[in-house]
C-alpha positions as CSV (number, residue, x, y, z in Angstrom):
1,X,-80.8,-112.2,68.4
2,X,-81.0,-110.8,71.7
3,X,-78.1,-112.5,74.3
4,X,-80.2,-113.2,77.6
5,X,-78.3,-113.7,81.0
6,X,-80.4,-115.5,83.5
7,X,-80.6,-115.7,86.9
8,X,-82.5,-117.7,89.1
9,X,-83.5,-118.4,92.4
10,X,-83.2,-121.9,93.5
11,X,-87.0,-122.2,93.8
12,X,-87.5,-120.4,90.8
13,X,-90.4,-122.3,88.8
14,X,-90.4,-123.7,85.7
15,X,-92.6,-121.3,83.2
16,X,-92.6,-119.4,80.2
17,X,-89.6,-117.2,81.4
18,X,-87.6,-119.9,80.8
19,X,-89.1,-121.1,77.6
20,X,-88.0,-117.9,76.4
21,X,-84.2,-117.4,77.5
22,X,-83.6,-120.9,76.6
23,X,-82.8,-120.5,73.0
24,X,-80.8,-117.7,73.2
25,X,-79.1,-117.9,76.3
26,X,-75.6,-120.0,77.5
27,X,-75.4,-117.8,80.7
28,X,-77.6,-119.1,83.9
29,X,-76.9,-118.8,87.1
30,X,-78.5,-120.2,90.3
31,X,-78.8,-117.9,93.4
32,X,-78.6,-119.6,97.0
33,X,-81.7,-121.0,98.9
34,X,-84.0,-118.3,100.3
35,X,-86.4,-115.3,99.0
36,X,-85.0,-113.1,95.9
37,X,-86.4,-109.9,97.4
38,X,-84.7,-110.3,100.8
39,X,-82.1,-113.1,102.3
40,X,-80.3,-113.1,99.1
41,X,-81.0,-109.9,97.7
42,X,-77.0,-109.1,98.6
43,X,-76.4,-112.7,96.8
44,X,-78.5,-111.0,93.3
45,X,-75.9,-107.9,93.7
46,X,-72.8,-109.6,93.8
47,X,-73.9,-111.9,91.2
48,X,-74.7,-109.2,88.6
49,X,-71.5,-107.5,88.9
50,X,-69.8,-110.7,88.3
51,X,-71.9,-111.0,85.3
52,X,-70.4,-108.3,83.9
53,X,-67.2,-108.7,85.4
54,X,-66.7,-111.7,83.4
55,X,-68.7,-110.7,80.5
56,X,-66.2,-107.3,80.1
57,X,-63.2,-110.2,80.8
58,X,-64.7,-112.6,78.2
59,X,-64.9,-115.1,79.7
60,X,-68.5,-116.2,79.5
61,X,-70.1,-115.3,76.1
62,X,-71.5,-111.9,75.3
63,X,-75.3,-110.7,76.7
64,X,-77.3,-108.0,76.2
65,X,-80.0,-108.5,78.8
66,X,-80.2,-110.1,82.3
67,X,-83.2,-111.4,82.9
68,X,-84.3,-112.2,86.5
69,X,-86.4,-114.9,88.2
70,X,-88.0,-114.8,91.1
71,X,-90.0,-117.5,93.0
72,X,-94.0,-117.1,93.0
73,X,-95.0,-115.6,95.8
74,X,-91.9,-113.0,96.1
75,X,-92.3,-109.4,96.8
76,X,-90.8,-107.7,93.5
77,X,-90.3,-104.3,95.2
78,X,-87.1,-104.4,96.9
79,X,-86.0,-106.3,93.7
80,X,-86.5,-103.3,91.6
81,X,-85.4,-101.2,94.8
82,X,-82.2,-102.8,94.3
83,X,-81.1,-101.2,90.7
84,X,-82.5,-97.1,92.3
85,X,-79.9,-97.9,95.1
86,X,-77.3,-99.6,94.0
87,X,-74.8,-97.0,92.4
88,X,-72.4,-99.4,91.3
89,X,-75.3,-101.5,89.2
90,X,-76.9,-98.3,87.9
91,X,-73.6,-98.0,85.7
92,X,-73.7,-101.3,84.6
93,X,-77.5,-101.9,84.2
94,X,-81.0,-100.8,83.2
95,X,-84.0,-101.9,84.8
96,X,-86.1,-102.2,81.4
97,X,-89.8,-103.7,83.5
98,X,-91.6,-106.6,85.1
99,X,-93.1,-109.2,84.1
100,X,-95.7,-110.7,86.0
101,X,-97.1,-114.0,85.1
102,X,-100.6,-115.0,86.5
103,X,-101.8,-118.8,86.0
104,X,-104.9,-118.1,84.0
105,X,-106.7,-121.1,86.1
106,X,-105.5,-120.7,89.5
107,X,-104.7,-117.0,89.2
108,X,-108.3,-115.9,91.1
109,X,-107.7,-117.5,93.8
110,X,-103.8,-116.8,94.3
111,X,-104.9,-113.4,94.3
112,X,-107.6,-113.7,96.5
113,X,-105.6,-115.5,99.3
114,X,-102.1,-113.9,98.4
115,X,-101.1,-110.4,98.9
116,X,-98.0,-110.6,97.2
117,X,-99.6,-111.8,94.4
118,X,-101.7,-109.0,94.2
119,X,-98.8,-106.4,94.6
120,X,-97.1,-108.6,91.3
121,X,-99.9,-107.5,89.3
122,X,-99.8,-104.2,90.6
123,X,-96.0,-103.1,90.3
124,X,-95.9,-105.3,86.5
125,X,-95.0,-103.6,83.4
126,X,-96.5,-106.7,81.8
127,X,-99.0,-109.5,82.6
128,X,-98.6,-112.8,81.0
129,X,-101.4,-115.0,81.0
130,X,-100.2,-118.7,81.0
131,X,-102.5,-121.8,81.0
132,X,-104.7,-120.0,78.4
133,X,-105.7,-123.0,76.7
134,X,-106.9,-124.7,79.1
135,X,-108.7,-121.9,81.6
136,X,-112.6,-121.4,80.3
137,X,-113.1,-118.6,78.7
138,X,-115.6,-117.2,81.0
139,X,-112.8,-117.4,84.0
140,X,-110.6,-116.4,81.7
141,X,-112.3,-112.8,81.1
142,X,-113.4,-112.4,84.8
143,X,-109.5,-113.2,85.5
144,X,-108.5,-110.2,82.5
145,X,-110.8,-107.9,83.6
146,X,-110.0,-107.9,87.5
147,X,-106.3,-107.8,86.2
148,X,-106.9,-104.4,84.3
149,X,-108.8,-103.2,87.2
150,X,-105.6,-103.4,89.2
151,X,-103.5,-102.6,87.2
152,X,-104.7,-100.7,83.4
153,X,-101.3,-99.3,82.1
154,X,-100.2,-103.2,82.3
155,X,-100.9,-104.8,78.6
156,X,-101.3,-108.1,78.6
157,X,-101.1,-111.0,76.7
158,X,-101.8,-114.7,76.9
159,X,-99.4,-117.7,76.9
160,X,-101.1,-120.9,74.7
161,X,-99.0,-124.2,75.0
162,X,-96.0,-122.6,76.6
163,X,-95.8,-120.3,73.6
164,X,-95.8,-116.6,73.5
165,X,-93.9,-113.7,71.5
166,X,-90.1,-113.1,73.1
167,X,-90.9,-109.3,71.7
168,X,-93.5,-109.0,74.5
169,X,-90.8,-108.9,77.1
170,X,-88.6,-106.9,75.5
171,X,-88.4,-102.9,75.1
172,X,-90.4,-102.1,77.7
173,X,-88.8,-98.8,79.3
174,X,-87.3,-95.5,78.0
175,X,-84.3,-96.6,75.9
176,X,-83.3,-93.0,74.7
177,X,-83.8,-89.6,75.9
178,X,-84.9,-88.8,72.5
179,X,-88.4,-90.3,73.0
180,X,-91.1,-89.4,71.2
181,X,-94.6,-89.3,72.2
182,X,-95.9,-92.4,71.3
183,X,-93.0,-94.2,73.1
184,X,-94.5,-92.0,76.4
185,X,-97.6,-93.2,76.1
186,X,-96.8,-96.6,76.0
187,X,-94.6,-96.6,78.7
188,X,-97.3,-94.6,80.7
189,X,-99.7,-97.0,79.4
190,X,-102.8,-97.3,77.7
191,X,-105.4,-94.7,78.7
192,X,-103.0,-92.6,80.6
193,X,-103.7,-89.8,79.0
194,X,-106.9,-89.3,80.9
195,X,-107.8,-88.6,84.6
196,X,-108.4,-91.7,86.8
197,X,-108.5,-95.6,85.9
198,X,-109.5,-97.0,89.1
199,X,-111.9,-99.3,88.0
200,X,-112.3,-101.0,91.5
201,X,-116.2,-100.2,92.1
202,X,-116.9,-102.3,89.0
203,X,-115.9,-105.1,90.6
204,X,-116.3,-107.2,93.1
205,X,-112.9,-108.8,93.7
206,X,-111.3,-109.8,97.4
207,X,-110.3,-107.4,100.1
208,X,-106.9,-106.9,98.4
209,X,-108.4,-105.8,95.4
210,X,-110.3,-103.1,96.8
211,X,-107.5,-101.3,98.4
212,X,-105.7,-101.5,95.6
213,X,-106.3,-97.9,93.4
214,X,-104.7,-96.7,89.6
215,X,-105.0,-93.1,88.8
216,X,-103.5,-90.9,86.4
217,X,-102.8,-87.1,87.9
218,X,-102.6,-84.2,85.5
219,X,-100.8,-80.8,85.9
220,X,-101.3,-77.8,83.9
221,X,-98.5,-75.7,85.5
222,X,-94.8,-76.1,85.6
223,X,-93.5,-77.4,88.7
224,X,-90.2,-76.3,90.7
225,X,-88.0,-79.3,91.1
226,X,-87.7,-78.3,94.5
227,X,-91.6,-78.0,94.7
228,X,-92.1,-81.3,93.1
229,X,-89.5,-82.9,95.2
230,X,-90.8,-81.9,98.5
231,X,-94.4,-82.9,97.6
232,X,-92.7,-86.6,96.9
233,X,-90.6,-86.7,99.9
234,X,-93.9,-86.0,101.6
235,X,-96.2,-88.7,100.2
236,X,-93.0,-91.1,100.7
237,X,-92.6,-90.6,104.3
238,X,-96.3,-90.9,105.3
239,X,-97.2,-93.2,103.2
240,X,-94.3,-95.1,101.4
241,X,-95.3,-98.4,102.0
242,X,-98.6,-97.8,100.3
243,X,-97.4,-96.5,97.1
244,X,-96.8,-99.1,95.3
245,X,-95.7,-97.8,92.0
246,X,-95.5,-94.1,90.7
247,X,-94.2,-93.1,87.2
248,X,-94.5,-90.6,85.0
249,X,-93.2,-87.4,83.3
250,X,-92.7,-84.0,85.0
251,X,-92.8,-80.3,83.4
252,X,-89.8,-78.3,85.6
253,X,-88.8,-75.0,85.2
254,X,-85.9,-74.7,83.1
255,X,-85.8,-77.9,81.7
256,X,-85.3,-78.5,78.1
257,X,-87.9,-81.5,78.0
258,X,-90.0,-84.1,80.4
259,X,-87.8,-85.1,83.8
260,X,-89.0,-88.9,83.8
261,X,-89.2,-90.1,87.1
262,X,-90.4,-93.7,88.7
263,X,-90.3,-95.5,91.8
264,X,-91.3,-98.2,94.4
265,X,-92.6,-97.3,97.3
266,X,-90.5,-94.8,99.3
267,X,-87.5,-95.1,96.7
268,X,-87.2,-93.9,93.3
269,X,-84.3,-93.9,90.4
270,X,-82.6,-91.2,89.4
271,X,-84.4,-88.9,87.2
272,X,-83.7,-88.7,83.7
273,X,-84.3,-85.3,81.5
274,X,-85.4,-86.1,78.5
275,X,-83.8,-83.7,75.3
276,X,-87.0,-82.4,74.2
277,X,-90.9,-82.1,74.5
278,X,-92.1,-84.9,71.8
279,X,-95.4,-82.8,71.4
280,X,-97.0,-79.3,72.1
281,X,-98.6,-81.1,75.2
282,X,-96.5,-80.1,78.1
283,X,-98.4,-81.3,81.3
284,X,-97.1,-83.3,83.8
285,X,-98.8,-86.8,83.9
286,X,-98.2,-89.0,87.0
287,X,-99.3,-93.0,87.0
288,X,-100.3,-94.0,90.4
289,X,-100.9,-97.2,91.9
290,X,-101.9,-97.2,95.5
291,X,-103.1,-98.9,98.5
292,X,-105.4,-97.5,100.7
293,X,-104.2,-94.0,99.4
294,X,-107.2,-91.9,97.6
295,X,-106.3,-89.9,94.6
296,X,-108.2,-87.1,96.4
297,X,-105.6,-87.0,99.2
298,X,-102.5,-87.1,96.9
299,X,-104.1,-84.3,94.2
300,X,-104.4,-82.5,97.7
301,X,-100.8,-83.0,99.0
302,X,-99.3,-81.5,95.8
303,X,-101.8,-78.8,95.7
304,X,-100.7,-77.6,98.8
305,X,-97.4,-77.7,98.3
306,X,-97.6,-76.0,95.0
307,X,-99.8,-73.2,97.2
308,X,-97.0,-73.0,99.9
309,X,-94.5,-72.0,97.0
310,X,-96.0,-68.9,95.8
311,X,-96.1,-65.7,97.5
312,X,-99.4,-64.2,98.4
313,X,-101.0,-62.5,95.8
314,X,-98.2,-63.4,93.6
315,X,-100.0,-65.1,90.0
């Protein structure tokens, strides 16, 4: 059984998440008034090193996973920020994903008035349907398939009654450097093996929608860290506010296997090497999800970049 600490914020609703933690977790804690992803973002620091603090001390009973609230209409980004910048937490913790939940009835127009709401879906791991028993099914697939056109790596799944599988929140990341290639893909997400998943001229959702872009860039060729690096730095600075989520893995020079790297806007963890190529398919393969930010101009940046590194007439 999987030993969930939870943490709240005071507005937190009442949903699914905690349906889940409830069986399995003796640990909650209650943040102060105010927005998770800003006036007590400090207050969600201090409170996880306690956490462990007291969990190495033993004296609140044993977890394996935190799992975090926030309320509705919060902006998850400086939430995930906080675990890439934090060294002391990046010791002690792993961010595994998100979870975004998205009220099968009301969830149309939440996104169509709300941009936060539309940034949830976009930065989620996971969607969660809830209300799916009582949304009509025709909503119900308009609602799915404007979902997947913001974000497609995101799998989802639908909450009947309250009642959904813990497993679906669980697992989601890179647990091992070991990795093979099907665990890749399925953190990548489904279809990212191809070229672009925008799916945005299908539709026709709200303004939001229609900034919002998911592409999948391939390279052939080995990059430099330094090469790779700078082309990053560069998006980030121009445009960091607009890109909402990156991941992927990178083929560097010298490296044994895939540098995995992901990030938030203009901040990123740590990379992590992995120990070895899972496949003979070495190419690098980059996730991005965008606004207002054409997968023409970013294929561009790094193409100059890469150009600027080699000599002329060099390869």
């Amino acid at each position: 059984m999987n030993r969930i600490a939870v943490v709240i914020n005071e507005f937190g609703e009442v949903g699914i998440d905690h349906e889940l933690v409830a069986a399995s977790s003796e640990n909650v804690t209650l943040l102060a008034n105010g927005c998770l992803c800003c006036t007590v973002r400090t207050d969600l620091q201090e409170t996880l090193r306690e956490l462990f603090a007291n969990r190495r001390a033993g004296s609140i009973v044993d977890f394996d996973r935190v799992a975090i609230e926030t309320t509705g209409l919060a902006d998850p980004a400086p939430v995930i920020q906080t675990f890439a910048t934090d060294t002391l937490l990046a010791v002690q913790y792993r961010l595994d994903g998100v979870v975004t939940l998205v009220d099968a009835v009301n969830g149309a127009a939440s996104l169509d008035l709300h941009a936060e709401a539309v940034k949830q879906v976009a930065v989620a791991d996971r969607l969660v349907l809830t209300k799916a028993d009582i949304a009509g099914a025709a909503g119900l697939a308009a609602l799915r398939e404007r979902l997947h056109a913001l974000n497609p790596g995101a799998p989802m799944a639908e909450a009947a009654m309250g009642e959904i599988d813990p497993s679906f929140f669980l697992d989601i990341g890179l647990r091992s450097a070991r990795a093979d290639a099907p665990q890749l893909e399925r953190w990548l997400g489904v279809g990212a093996a191809g070229g672009s998943a925008y799916l945005g001229d299908r539709l026709a959702p709200g303004a939001h929608d229609r900034a919002i872009r998911s592409f999948v860039l391939r390279f052939d060729r080995p990059f430099t860290w330094q090469t790779f690096s700078s082309a990053m730095e560069l998006l980030t600075s121009m445009r960091g506010p607009d890109l909402l989520r990156v991941k992927g893995f990178v083929d560097v020079e010298g490296e044994p296997g895939p540098v995995v790297v992901q990030g938030v806007q203009h901040v990123f963890h740590p990379p992590v090497t992995l120990d070895a190529w899972p496949g003979g398919d070495r190419g690098s393969r980059l996730v991005f999800i965008t606004r207002n930010i054409p997968e023409e101009a970013i294929a561009a940046l790094f193409g100059a970049v890469a150009g600027l590194r080699t000599p002329p007439g060099a390869g």
